[in-house]
N, C-alpha and C positions, 0 to 999 in steps of 0.2 A: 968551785967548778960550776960553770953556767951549763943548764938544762936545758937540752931542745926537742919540741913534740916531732911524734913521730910523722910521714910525712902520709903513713897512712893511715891515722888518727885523724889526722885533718881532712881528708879526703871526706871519710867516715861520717863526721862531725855535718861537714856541706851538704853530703847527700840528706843525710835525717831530716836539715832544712828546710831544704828543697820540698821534700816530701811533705812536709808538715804545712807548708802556706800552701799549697796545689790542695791538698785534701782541702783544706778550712773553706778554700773559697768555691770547689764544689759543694759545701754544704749549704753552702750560702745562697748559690743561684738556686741551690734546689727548693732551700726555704722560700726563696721569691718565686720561682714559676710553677710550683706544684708540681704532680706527676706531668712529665716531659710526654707524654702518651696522649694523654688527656687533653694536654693542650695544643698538641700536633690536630688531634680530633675538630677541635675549639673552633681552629683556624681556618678548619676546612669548612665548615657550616656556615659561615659567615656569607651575609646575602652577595651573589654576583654581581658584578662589578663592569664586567663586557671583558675583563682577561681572562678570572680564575676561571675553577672548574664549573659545570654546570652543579647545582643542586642535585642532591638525591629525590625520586620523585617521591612524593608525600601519599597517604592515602585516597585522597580527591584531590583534580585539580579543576577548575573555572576559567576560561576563557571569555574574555564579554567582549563584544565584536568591537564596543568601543574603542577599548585600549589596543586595538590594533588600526586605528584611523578611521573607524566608521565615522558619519556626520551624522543620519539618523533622521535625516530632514524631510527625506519621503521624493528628495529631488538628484542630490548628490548619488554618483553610483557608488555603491558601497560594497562592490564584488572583490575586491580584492582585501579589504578589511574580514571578507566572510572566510574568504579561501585560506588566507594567513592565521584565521584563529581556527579552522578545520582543521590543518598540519602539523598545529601545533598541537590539539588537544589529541589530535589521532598519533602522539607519539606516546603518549601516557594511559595507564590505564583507569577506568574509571575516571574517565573525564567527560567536564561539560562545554559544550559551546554554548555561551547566552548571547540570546537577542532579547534587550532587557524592554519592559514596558514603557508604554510612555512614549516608543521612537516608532519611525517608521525608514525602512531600511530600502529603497532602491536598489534591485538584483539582476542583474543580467543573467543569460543562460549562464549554468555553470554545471558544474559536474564535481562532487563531494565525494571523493572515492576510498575505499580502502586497497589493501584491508590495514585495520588500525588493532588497537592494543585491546583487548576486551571492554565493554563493558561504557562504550562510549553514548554520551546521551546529548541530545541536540533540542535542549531548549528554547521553546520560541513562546514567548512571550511578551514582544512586544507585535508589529508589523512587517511582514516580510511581502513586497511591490513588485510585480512580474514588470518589464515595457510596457508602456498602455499603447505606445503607435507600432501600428503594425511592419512598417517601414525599417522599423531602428533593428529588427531580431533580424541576425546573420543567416544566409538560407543553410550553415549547416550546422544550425541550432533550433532547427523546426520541430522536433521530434519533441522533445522535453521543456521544462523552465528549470528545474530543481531535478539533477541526476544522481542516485545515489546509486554505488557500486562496489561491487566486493565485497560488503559491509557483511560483521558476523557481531550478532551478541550487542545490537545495536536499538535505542529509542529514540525517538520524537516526542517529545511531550513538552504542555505549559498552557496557558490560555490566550495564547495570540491569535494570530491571524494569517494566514498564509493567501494573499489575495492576486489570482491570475491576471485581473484584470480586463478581462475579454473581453467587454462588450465589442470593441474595432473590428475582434473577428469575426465576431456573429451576422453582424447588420451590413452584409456583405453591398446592397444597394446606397449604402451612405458612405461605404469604406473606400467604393471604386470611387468614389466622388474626389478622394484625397492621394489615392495609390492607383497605381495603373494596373499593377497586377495582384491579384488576391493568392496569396499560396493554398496551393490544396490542400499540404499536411499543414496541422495545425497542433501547437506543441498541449502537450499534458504539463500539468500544474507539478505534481513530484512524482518521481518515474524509479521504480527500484529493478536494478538488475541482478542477478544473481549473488542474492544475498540472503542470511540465513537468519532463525530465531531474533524476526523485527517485531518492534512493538511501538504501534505507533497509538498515543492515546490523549484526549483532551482538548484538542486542536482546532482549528476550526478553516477550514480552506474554501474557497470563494472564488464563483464568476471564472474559471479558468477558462482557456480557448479554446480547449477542446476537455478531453477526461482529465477527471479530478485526480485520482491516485490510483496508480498504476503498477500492479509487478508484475514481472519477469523474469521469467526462469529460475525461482525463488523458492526459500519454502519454511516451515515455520516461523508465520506470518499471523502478529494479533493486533488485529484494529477495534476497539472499543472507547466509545463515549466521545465520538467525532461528528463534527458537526462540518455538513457538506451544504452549499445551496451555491444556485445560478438560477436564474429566470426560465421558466416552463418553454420556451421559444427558444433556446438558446440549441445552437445543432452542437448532437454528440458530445454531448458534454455530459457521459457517464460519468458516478458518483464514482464507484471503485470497481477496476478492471483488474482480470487476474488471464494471465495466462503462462501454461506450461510450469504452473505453481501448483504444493502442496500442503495439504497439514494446515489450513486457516482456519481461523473463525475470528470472525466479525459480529459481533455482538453491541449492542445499548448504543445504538448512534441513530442522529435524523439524516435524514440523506431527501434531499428534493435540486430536480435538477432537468434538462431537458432533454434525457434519454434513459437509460438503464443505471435505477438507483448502484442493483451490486450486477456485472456481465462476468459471466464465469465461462474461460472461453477452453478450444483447447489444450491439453494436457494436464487439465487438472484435477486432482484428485483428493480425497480426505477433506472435504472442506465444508465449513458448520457456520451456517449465517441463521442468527437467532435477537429478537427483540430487536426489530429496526423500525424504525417509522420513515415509511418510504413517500413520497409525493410533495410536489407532482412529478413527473416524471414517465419510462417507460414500464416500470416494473422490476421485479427480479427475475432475471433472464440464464439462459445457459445457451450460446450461441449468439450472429448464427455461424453454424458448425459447417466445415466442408464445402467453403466458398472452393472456386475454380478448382472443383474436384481434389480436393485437398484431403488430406485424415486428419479424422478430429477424433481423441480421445479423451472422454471424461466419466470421472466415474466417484461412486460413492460421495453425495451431495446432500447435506441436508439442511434444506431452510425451515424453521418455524418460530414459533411465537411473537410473529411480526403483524404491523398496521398498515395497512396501504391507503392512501386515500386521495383521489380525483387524478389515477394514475388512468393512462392506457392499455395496461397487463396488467395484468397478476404476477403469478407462477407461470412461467413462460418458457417454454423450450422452443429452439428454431433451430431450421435446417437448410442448408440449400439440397437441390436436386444433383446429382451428380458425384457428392461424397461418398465417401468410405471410413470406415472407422466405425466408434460406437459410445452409446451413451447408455451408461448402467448402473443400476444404483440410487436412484433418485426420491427423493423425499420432502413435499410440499407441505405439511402438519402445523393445525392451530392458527390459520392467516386469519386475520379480519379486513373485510374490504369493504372500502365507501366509496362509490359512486366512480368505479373502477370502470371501464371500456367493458374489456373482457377478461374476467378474472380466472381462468383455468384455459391456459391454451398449452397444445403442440400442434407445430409447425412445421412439416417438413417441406414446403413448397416457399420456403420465404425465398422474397424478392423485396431488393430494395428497390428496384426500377418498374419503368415502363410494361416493360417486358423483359422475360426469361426465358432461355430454351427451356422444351420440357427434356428431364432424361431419366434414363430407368435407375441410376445407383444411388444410394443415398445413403445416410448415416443410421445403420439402427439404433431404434430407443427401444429399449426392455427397464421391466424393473419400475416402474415409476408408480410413484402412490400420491395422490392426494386426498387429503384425510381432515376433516374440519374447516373447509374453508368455507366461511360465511360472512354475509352481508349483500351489499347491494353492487348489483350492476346498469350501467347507463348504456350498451349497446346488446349486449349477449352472454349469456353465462358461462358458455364453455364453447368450446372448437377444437377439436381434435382432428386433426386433417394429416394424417398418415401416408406413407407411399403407397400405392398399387402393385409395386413391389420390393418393397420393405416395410413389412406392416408393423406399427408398434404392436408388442405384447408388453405379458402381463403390466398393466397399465390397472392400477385400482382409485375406485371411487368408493370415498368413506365418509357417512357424513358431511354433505354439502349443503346447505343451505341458503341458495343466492334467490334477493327477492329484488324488484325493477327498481333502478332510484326515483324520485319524483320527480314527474315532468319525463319520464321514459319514452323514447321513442326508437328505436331497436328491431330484435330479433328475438323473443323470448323462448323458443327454441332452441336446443341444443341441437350445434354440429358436429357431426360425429362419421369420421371415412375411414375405413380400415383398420380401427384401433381393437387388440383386443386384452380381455384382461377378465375383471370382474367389480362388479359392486356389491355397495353396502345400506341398508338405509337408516338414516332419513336422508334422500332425496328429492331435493326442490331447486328445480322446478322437475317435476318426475319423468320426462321426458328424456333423464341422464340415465332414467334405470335401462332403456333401450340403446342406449350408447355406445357399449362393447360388446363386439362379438364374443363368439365362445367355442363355436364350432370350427373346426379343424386346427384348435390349437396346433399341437403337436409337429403339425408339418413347416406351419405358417415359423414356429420357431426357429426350427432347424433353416427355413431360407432367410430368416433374418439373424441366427450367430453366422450363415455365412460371409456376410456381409463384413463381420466386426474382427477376422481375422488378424488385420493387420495389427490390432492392438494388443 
């Protein structure tokens, strides 16, 4: 009698098959791809392509303006090679923009803004070229060359060169020769606006049209081991202007230029200028303060351990007639001067012009000390020329020591209007020990904090 399988033995049998080549040849792929994980990972790291996905961003990243079409020729404009590698590095953190050595970069005005990812640094080290014709800059890009904005947790550093290129602006009788009309405003070489913990260091910026480096409405702000020049003749072309900024110090740089090496103007406050080598130029300045009756507030200032030499100032404070506000806190210590105009002034009757009305309100100065300042002067040693009514107080002399340069021909006399305060000796030329009042402090106080209300 013939045997027949069962029909669900067979079934049985098929399935175990089935199952058995499906397992093997999972084992199979597994042996050849490795962990399917891992290599999911694998695939995804792989350099971009212009489909996949971006990269994950790395610890640092380098941007060189090249690789984004700079020429580097010092001819070609290369603004939009700057702006392209700015956006890109400002997306990452701990990033650099290079401007690499060797090149030099043609820039038109531009504006570098944030805010970006922390931590961004803008190396320049090779040449960065302002327009040299005054013609080619759009009138509503007069203000600035290099705008930087928003920015937090930001530097500039490298050994380049950041060059304005001014002379066209300056030599106004050779410029109308070429241009019909001269513009009034005249841009600043790097211009920061409200922007926090900068550090700008190593650099070296040149010949701008008007001031070198500039902040606004800014504030922990460190400039050290900068190197500023432009020709002693060149107008307004302060080294580093600060205003409605706080928390600076500017320390270990040369600054020579043809107005106010450091101008600390108003709203500033906390700020610590030490070890500068100023000249030529106007001096280190505060003001002037309380132009068209305006308020100027600044306060707690201290410059020392600085060299000035064949400037027009010293330690300078200026005022217009007419302001309100107040200046407090001041601290000139440790200056050495060489062959300085007038190395210890306050001002409060400045006049850029002709002529100025006279008027009775003005910006009170209290608080101010100079302490150690010695060397020579080429017109006068000191000038304190105070309101009539707003007189500076406590104003001290400490240690001064100013003797005639060679070849003097001057004032060797000290002037001295309204100021009062106290000194200290040794002074020379001793004509400073009759310099500040002392009688009727107390009242003379009380009408000049009236003044400073507003601040």
């Amino acid at each position: 009698m013939k045997r027949t399988r069962s029909p669900s033995l067979s079934f049985l049998l098929i399935l175990l098959a089935i199952l058995f080549v499906t397992f093997s040849t999972v084992c199979v792929e597994a042996r050849k791809s490795g962990n399917p994980k891992k290599n999911n990972a694998q695939k995804q790291r792989k350099p971009r392509n212009g489909n996949g996905p971006a990269p994950a961003p790395g610890p640092s990243s380098s941007f060189n303006i090249l690789s984004f079409g700079a020429k580097g020729d010092g001819v070609s404009d290369d603004s939009k090679a700057l702006l392209a590698a700015w956006k890109a590095a400002c997306k990452r953190p701990t990033s650099t923009v290079e401007i690499p050595p060797e090149f030099k970069f043609l820039i038109k005005p531009i504006t570098l803004q944030g805010p970006c990812l922390p931590n961004l640094v803008f190396q320049i080290d090779g040449t960065l070229l302002a327009p040299p014709k005054v013609g080619s800059w759009p009138k509503s890009s007069l203000f600035q060359w290099i705008n930087f904005k928003w920015l937090q947790n930001f530097t500039i550093q490298g050994t380049g060169i950041v060059d304005g290129q001014g002379s066209n602006w300056w030599s106004s009788s050779q410029t109308e020769k070429r241009f019909k009309h001269i513009p009034e405003i005249k841009p600043t070489a790097l211009r920061f606006y409200s922007s926090y913990n900068v550090t700008i260091r190593d650099i070296r910026i040149t010949n701008s049209p008007q001031c070198h480096l500039k902040f606004d409405n800014s504030g922990s702000v460190k400039v050290e081991n900068v190197t500023i020049s432009a020709p002693e003749n060149s107008p307004n072309t302060d080294g580093i202007h600060l205003q409605n900024t706080h928390d600076v110090e500017i320390q270990h740089s040369s600054i020579g230029c043809g107005d106010d090496c450091v101008s600390i103007q108003t709203g500033c406050s906390n700020v610590h200028v030490h070890h500068i080598n100023c000249g030529p130029g106007h001096g280190i300045s505060l003001g002037g303060l309380g132009k068209d009756r305006s308020v100027a507030c600044v306060s707690n200032i201290i410059v020392e351990d600085s060299f000035l030499q064949n400037t027009l100032y010293g330690a300078r404070i200026k005022t217009w007639q007419g302001g309100m506000g107040s200046v407090k806190n001041v601290s000139f210590s440790n200056i050495h001067v060489q062959d300085v105009k007038v190395p210890i002034m306050i001002d409060q009757y400045y006049c850029d012009k002709n002529f100025c009305k006279n008027q009775t309100g003005a910006v009170s100065i209290s608080g101010v000390k100079f302490d150690q300042i010695i060397g020579t002067y080429s017109f006068q040693p000191i000038h304190l020329a105070c309101s009539d009514h707003v007189p500076c107080t406590d104003v001290d002399l400490m240690d001064i020591q100013l003797e005639p340069s060679l070849g003097f021909q001057g004032f060797p006399r000290a002037l001295c209007w309204n100021s009062y305060g106290r000194s200290q000796a040794p002074l020379v030329p001793s004509a400073m020990d009759e310099c500040l009042r002392s009688g009727g402090a107390d009242s003379v106080k009380r009408t000049a904090r009236s003044h400073d209300i507003v601040c």
